[in-house]
N, CA, C and O atoms as a CHARMM CRD file, in Angstrom:
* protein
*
  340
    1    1 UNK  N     11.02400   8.97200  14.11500 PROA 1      0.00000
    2    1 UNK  CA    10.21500   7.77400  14.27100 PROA 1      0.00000
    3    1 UNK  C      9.21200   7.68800  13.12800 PROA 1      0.00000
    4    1 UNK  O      8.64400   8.67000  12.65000 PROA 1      0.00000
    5    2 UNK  N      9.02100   6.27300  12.68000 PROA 2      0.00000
    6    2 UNK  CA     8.17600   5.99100  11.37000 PROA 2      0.00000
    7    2 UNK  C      6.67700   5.70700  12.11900 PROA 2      0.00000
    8    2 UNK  O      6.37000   4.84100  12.93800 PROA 2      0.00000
    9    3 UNK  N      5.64800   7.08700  11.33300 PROA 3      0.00000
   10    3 UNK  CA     4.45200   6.89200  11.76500 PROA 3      0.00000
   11    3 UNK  C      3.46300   6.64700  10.52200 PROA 3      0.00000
   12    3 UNK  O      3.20500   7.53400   9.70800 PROA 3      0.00000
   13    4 UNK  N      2.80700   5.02100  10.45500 PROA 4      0.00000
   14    4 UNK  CA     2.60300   4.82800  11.06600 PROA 4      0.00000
   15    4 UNK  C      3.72300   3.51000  11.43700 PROA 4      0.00000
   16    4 UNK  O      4.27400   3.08400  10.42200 PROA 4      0.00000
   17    5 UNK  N      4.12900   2.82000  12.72400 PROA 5      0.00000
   18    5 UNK  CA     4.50400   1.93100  12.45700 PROA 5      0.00000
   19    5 UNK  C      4.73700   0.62600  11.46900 PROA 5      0.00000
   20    5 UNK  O      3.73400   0.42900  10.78300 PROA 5      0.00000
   21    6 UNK  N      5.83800  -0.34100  11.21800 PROA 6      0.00000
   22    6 UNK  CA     5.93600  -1.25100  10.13600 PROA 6      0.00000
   23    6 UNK  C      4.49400  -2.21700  10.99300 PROA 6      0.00000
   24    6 UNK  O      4.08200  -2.86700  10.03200 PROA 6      0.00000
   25    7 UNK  N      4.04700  -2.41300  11.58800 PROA 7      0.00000
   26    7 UNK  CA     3.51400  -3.19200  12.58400 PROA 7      0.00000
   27    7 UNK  C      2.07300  -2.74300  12.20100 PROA 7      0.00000
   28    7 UNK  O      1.39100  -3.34500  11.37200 PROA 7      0.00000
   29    8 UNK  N      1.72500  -1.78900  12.78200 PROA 8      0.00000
   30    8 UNK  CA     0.66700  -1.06100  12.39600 PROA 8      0.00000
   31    8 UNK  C     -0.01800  -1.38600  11.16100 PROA 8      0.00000
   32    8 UNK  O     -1.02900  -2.07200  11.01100 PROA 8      0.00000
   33    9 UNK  N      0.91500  -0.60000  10.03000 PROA 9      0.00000
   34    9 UNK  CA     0.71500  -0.93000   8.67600 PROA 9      0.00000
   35    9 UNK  C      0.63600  -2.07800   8.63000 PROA 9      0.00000
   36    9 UNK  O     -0.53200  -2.44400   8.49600 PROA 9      0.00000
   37   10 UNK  N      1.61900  -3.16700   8.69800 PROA 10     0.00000
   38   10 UNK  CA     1.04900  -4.53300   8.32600 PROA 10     0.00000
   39   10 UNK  C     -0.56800  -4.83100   8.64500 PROA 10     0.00000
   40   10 UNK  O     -1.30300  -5.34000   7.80000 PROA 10     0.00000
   41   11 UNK  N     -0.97400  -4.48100   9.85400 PROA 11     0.00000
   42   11 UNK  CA    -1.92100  -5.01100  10.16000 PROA 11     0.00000
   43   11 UNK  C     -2.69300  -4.23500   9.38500 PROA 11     0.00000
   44   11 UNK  O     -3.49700  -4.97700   8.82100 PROA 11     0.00000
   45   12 UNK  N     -2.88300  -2.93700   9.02000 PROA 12     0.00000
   46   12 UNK  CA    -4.18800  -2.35800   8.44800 PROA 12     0.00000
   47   12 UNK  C     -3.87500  -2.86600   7.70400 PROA 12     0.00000
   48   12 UNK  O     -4.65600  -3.80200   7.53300 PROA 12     0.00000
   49   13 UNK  N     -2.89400  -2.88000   6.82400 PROA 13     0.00000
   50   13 UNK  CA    -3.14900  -3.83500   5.12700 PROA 13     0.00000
   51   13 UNK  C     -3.27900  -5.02700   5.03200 PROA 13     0.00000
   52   13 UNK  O     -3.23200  -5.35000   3.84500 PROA 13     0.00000
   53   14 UNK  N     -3.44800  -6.02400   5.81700 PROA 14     0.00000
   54   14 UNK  CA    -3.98400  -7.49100   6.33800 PROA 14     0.00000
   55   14 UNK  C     -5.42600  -7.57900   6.69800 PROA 14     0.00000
   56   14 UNK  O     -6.20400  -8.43200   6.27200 PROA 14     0.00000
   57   15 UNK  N     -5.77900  -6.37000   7.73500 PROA 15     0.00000
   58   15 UNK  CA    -7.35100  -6.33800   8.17400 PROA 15     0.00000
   59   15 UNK  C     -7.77300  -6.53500   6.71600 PROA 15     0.00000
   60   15 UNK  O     -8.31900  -7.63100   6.58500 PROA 15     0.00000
   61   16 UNK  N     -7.71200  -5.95500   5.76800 PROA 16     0.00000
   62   16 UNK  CA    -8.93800  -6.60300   4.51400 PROA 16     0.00000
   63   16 UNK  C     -8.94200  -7.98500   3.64900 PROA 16     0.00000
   64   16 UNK  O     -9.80800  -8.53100   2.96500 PROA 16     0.00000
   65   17 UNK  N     -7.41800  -8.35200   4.02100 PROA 17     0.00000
   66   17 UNK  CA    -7.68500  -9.90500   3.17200 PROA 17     0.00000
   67   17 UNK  C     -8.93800 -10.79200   4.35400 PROA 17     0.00000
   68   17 UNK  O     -9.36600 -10.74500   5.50700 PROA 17     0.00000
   69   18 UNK  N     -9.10800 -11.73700   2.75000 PROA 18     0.00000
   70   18 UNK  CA   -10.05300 -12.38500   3.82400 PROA 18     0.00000
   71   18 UNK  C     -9.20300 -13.57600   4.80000 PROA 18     0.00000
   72   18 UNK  O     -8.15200 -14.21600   4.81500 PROA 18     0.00000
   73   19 UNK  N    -10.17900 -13.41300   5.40600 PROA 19     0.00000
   74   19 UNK  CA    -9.51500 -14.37900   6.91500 PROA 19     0.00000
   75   19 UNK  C     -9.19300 -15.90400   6.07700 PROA 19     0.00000
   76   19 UNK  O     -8.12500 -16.51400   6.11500 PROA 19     0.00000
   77   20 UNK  N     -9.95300 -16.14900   5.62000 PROA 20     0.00000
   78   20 UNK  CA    -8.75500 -17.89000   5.36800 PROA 20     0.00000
   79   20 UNK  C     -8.21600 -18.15100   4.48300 PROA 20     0.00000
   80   20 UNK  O     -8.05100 -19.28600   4.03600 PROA 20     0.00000
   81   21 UNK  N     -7.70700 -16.81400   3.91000 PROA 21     0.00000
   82   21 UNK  CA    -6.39400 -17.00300   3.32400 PROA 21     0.00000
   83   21 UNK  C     -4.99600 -16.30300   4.04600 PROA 21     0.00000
   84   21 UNK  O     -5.16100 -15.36300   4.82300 PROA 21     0.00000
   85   22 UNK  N     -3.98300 -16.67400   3.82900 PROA 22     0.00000
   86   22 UNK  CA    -3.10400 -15.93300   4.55200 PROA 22     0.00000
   87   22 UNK  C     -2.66900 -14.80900   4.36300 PROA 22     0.00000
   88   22 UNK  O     -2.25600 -14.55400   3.23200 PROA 22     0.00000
   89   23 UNK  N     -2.62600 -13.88300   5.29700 PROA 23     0.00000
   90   23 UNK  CA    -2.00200 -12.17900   4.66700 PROA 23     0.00000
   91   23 UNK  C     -1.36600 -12.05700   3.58400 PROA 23     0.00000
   92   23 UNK  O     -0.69500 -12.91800   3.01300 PROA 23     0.00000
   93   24 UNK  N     -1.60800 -10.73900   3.20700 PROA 24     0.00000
   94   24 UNK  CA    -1.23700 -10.54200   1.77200 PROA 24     0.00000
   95   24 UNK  C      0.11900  -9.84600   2.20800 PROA 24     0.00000
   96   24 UNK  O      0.98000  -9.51800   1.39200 PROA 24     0.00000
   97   25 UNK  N      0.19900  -9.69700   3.27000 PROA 25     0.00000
   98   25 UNK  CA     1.73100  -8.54400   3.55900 PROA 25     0.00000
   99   25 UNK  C      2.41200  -9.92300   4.97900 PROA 25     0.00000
  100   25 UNK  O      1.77600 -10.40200   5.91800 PROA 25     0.00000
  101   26 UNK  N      3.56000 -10.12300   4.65100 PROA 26     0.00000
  102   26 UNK  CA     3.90700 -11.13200   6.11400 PROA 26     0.00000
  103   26 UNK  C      5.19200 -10.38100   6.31900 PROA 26     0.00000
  104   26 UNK  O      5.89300 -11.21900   6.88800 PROA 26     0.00000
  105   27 UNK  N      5.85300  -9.37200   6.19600 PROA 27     0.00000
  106   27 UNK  CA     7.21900  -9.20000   6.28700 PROA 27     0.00000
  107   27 UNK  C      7.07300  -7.63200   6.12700 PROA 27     0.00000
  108   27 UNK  O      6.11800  -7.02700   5.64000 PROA 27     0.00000
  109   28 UNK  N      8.46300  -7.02100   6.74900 PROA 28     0.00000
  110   28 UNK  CA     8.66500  -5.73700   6.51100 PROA 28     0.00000
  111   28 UNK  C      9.03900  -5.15200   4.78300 PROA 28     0.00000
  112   28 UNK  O      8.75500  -4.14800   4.13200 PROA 28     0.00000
  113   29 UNK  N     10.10900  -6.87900   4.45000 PROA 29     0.00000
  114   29 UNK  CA     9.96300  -6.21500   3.31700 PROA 29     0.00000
  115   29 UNK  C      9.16900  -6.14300   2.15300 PROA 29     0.00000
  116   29 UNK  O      9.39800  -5.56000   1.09300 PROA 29     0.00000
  117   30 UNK  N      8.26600  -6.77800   2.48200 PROA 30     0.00000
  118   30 UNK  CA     6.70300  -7.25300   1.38900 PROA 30     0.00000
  119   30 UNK  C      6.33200  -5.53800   1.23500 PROA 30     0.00000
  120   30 UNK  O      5.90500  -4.98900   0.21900 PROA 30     0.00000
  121   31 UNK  N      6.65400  -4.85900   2.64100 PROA 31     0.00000
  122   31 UNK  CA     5.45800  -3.41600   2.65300 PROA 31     0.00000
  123   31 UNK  C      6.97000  -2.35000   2.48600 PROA 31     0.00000
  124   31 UNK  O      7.31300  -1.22600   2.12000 PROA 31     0.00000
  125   32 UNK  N      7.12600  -2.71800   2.64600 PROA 32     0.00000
  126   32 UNK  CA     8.75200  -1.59700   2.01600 PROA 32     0.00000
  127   32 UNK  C      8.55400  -1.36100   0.40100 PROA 32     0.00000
  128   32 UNK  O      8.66500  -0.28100  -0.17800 PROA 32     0.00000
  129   33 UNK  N      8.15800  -2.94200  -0.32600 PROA 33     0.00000
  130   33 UNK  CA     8.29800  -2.90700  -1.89100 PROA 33     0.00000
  131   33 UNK  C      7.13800  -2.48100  -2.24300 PROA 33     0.00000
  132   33 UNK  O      7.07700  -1.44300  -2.90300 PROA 33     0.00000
  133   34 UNK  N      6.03100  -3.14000  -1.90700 PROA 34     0.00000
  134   34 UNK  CA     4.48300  -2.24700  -1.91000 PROA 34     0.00000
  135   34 UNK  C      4.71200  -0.45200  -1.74600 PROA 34     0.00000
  136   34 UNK  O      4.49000   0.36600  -2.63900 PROA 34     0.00000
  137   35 UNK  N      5.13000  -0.20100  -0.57700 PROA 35     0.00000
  138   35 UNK  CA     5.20300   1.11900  -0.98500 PROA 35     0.00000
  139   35 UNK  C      6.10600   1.62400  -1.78100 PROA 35     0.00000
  140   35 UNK  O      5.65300   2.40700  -2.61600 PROA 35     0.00000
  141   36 UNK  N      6.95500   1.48400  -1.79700 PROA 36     0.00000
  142   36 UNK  CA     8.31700   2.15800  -3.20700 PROA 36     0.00000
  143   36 UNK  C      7.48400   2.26100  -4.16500 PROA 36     0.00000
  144   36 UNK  O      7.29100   3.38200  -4.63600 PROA 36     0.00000
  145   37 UNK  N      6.67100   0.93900  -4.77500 PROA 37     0.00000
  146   37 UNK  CA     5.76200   0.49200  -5.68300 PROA 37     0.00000
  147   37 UNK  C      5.08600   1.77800  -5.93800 PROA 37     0.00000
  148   37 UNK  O      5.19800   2.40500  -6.99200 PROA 37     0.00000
  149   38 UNK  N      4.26600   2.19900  -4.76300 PROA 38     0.00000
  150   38 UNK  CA     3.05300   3.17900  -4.89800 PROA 38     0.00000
  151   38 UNK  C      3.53700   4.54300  -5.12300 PROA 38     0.00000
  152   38 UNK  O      3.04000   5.29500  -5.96200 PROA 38     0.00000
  153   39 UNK  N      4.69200   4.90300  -4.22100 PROA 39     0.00000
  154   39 UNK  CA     5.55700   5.86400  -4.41700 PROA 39     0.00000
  155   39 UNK  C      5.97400   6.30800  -6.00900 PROA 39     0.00000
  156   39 UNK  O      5.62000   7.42900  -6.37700 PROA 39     0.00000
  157   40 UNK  N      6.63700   5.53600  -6.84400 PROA 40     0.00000
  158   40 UNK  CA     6.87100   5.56500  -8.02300 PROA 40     0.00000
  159   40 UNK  C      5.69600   5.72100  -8.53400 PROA 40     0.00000
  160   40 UNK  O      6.07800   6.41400  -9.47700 PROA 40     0.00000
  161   41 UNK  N      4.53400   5.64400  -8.69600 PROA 41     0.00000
  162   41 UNK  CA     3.40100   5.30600  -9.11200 PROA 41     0.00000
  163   41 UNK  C      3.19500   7.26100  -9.33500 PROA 41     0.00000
  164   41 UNK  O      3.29600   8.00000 -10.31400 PROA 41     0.00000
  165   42 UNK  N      2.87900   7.49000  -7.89600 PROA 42     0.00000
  166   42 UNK  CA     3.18900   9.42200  -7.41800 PROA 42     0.00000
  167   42 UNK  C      3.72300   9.90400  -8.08100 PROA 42     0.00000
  168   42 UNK  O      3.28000  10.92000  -8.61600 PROA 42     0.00000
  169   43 UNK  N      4.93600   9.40700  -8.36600 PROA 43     0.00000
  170   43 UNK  CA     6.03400   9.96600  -8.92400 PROA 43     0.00000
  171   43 UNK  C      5.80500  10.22300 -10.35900 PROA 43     0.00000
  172   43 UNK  O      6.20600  11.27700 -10.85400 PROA 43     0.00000
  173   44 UNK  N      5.16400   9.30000 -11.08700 PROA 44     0.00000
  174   44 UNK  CA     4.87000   8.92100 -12.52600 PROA 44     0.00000
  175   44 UNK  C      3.96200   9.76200 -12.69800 PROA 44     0.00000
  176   44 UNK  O      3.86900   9.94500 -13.91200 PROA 44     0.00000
  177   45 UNK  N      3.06100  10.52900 -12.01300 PROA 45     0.00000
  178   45 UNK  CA     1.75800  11.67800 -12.15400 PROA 45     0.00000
  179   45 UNK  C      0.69600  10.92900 -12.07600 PROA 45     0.00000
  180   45 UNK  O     -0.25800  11.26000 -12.77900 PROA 45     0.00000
  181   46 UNK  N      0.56900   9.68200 -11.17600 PROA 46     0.00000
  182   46 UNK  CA    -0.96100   9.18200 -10.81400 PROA 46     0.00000
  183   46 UNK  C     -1.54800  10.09500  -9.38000 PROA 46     0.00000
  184   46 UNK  O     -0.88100  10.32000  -8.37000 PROA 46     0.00000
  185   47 UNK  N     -3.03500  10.54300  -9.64800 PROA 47     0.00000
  186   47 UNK  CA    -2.77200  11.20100  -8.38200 PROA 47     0.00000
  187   47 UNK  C     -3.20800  10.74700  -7.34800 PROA 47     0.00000
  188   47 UNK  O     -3.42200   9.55200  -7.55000 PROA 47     0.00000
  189   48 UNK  N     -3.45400  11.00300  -6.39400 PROA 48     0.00000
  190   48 UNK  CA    -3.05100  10.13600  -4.56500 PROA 48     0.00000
  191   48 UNK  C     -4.23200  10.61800  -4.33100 PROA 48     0.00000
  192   48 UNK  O     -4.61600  11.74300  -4.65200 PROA 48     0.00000
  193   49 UNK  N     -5.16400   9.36900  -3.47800 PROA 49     0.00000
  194   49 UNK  CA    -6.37100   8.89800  -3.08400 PROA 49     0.00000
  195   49 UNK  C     -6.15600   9.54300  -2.00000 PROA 49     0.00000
  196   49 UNK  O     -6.62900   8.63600  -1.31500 PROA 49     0.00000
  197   50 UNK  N     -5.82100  10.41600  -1.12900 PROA 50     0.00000
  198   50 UNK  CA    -6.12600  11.25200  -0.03100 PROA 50     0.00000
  199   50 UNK  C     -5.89300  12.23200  -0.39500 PROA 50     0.00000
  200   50 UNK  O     -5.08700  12.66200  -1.22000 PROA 50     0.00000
  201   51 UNK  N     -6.69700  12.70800   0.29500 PROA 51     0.00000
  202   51 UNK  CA    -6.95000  14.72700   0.55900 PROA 51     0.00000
  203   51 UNK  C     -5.75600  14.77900   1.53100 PROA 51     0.00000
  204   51 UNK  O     -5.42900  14.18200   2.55700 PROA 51     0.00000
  205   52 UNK  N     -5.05400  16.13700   0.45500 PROA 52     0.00000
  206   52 UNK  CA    -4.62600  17.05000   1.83100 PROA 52     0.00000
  207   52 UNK  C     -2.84500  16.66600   1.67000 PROA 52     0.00000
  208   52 UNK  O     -1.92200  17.00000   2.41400 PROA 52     0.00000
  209   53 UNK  N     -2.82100  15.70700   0.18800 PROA 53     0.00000
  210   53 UNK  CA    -1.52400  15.01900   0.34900 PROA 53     0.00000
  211   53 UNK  C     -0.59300  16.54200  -0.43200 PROA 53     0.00000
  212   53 UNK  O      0.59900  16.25700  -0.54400 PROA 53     0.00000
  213   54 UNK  N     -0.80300  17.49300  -0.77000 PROA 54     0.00000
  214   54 UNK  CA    -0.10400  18.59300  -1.41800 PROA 54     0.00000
  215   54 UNK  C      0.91400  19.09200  -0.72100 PROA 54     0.00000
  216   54 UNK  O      0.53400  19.57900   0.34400 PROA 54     0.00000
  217   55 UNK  N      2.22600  19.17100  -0.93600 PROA 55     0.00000
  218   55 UNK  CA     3.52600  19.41000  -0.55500 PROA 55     0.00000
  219   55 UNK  C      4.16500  18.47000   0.49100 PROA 55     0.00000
  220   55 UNK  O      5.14800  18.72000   1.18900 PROA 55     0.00000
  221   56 UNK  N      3.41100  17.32800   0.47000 PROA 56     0.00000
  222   56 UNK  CA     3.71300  15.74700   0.78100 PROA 56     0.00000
  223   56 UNK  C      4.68000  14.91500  -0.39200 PROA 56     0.00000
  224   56 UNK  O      4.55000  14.68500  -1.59400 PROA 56     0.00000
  225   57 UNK  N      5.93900  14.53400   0.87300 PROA 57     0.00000
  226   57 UNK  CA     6.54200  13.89900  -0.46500 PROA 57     0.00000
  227   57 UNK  C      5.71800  12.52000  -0.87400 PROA 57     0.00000
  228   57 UNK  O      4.83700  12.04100  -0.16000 PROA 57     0.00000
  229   58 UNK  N      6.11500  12.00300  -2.04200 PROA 58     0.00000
  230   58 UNK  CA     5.52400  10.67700  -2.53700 PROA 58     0.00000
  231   58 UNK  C      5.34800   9.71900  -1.45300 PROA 58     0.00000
  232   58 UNK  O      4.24600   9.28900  -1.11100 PROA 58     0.00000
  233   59 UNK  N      6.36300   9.42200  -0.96500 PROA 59     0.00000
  234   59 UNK  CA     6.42200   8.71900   0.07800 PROA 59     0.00000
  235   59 UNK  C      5.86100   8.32300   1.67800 PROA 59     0.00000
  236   59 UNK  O      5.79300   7.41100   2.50200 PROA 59     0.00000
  237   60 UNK  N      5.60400   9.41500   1.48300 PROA 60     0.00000
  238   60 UNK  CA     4.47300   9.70000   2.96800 PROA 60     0.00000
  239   60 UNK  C      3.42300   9.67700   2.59600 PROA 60     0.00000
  240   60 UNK  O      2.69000   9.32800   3.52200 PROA 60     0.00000
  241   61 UNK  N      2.47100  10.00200   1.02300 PROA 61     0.00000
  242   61 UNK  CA     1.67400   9.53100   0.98200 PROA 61     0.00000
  243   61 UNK  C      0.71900   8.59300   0.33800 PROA 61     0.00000
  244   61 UNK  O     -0.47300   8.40400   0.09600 PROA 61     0.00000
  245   62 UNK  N      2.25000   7.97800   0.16200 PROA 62     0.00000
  246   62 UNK  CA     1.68500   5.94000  -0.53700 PROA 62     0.00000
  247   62 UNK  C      1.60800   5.14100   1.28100 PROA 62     0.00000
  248   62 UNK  O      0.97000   4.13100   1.57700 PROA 62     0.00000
  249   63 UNK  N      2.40700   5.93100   2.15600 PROA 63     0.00000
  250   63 UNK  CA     2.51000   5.09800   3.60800 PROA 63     0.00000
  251   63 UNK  C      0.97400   5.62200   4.22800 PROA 63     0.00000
  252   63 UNK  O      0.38100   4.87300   5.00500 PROA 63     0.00000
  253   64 UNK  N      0.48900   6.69400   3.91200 PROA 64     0.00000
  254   64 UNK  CA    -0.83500   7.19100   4.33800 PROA 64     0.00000
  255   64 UNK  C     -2.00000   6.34900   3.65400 PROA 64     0.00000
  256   64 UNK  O     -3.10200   6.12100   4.15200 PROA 64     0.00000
  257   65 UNK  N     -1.56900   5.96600   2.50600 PROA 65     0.00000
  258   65 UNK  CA    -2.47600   5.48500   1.32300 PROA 65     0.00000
  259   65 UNK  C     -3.09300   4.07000   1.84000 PROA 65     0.00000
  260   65 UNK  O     -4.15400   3.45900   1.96500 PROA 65     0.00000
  261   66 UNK  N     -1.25700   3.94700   2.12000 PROA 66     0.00000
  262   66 UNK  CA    -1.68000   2.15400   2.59900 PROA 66     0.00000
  263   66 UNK  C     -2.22200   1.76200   3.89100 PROA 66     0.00000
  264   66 UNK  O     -2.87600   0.74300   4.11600 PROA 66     0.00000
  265   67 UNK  N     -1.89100   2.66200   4.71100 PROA 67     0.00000
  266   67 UNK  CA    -2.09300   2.56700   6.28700 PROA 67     0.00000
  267   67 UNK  C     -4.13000   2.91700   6.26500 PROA 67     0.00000
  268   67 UNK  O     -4.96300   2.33900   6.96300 PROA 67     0.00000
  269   68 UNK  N     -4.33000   3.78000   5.44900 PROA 68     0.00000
  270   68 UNK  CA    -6.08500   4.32900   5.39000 PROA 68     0.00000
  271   68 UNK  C     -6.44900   3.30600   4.13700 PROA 68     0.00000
  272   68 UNK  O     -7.26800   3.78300   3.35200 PROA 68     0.00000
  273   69 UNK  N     -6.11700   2.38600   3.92300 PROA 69     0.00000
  274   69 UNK  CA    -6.28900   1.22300   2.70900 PROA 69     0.00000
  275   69 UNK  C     -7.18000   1.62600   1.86200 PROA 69     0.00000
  276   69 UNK  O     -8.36300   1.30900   1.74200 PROA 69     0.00000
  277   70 UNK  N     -6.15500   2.76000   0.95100 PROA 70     0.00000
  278   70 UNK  CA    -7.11500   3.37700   0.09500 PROA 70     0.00000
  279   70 UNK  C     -6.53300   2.24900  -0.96600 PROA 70     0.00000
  280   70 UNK  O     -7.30300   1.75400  -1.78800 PROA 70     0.00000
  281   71 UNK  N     -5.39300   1.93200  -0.92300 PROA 71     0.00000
  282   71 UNK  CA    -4.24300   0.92700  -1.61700 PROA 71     0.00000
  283   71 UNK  C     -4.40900  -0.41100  -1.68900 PROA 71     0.00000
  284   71 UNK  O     -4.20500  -0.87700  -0.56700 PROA 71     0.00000
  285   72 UNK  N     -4.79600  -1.60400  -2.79800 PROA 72     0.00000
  286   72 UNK  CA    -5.02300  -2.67500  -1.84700 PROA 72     0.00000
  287   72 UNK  C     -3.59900  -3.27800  -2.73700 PROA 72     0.00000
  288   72 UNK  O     -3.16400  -2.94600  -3.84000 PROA 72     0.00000
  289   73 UNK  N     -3.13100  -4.25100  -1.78400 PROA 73     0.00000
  290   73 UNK  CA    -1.77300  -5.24100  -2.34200 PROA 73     0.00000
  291   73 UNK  C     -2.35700  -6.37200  -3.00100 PROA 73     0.00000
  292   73 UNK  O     -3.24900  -6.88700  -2.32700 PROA 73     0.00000
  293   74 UNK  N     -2.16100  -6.86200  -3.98500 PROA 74     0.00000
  294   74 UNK  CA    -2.47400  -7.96300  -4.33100 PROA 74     0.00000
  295   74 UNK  C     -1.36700  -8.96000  -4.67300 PROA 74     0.00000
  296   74 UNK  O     -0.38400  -8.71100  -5.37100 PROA 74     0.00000
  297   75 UNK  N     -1.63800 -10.03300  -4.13300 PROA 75     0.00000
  298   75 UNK  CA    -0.79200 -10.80700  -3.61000 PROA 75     0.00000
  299   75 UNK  C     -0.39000 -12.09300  -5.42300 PROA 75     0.00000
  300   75 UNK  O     -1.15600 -12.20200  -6.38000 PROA 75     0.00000
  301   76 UNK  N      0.70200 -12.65200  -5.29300 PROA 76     0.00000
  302   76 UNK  CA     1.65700 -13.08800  -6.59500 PROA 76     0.00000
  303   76 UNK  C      0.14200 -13.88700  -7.75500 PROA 76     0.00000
  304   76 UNK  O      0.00200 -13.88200  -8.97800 PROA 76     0.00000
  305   77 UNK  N     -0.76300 -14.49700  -6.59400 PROA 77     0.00000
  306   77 UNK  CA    -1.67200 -15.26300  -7.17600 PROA 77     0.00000
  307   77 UNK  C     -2.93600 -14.50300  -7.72300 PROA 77     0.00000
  308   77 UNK  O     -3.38200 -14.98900  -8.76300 PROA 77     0.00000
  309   78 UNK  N     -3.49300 -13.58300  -7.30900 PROA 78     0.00000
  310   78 UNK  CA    -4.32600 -12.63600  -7.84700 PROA 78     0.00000
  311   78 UNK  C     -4.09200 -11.58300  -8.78100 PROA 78     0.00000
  312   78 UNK  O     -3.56800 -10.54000  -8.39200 PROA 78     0.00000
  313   79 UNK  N     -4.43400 -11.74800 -10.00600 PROA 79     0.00000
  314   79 UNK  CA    -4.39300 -11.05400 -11.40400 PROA 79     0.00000
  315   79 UNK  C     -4.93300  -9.43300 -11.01000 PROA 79     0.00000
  316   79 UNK  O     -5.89800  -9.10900 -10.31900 PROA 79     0.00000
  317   80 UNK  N     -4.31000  -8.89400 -11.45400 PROA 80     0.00000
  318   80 UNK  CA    -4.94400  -7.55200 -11.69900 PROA 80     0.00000
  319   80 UNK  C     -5.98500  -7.15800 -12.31500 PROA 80     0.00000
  320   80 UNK  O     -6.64800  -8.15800 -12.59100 PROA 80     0.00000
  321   81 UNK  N     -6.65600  -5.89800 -12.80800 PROA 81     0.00000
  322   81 UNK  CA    -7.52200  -5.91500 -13.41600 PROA 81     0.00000
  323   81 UNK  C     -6.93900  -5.85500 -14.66000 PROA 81     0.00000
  324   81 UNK  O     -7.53000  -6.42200 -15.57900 PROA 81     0.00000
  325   82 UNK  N     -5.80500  -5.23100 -14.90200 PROA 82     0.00000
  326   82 UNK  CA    -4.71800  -4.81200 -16.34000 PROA 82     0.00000
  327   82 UNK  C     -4.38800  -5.91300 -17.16300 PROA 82     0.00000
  328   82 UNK  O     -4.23600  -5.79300 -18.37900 PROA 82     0.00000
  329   83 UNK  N     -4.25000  -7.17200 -16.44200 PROA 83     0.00000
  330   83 UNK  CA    -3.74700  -8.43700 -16.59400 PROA 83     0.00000
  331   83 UNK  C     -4.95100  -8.99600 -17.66600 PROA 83     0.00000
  332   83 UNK  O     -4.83600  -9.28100 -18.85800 PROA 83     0.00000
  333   84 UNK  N     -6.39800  -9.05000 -16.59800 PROA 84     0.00000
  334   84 UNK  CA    -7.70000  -9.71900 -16.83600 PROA 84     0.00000
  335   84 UNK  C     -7.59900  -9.39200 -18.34800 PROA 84     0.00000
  336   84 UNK  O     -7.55600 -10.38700 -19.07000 PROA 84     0.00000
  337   85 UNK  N     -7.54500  -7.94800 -19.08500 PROA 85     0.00000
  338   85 UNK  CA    -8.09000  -6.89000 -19.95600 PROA 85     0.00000
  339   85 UNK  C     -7.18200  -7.94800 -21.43500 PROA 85     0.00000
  340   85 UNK  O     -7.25000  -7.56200 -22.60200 PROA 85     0.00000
């Protein structure tokens, strides 16, 4: 069983957009690609915003990352900071 739930997660990574705009995550597969995203990221030698993630595969802890919204998604219309530069 996937902990934390697809459900779950959606919602913690929604609790921070602001309310009158619409979620930044609406679908399972919006947070499937978000995490692969973050995963690869692990993978590449960025290192992971939680403690404790050591002999954690990548993957469990871009789903930890996102679920404790150390991660934020930014959605097709909001520029990055990389972009701004």
């Amino acid at each position: 069983m996937l902990h934390p739930s697809y459900t779950d997660l959606i919602n913690a990574v929604n609790s921070g957009a602001e309310s009158e705009n619409e979620p930044v995550v609406q679908s399972r597969y919006s947070i499937v690609i978000a995490t692969a995203k973050r995963a690869r990221q692990l993978i590449g030698g960025e290192e992971p915003m939680i403690g404790g993630s050591y002999g954690k595969k990548p993957l469990s802890v871009a789903v930890e990352e996102l679920y404790e919204q150390r991660v934020k998604i930014l959605s097709e219309e909001e520029p990055s900071s990389k972009e701004e530069e």
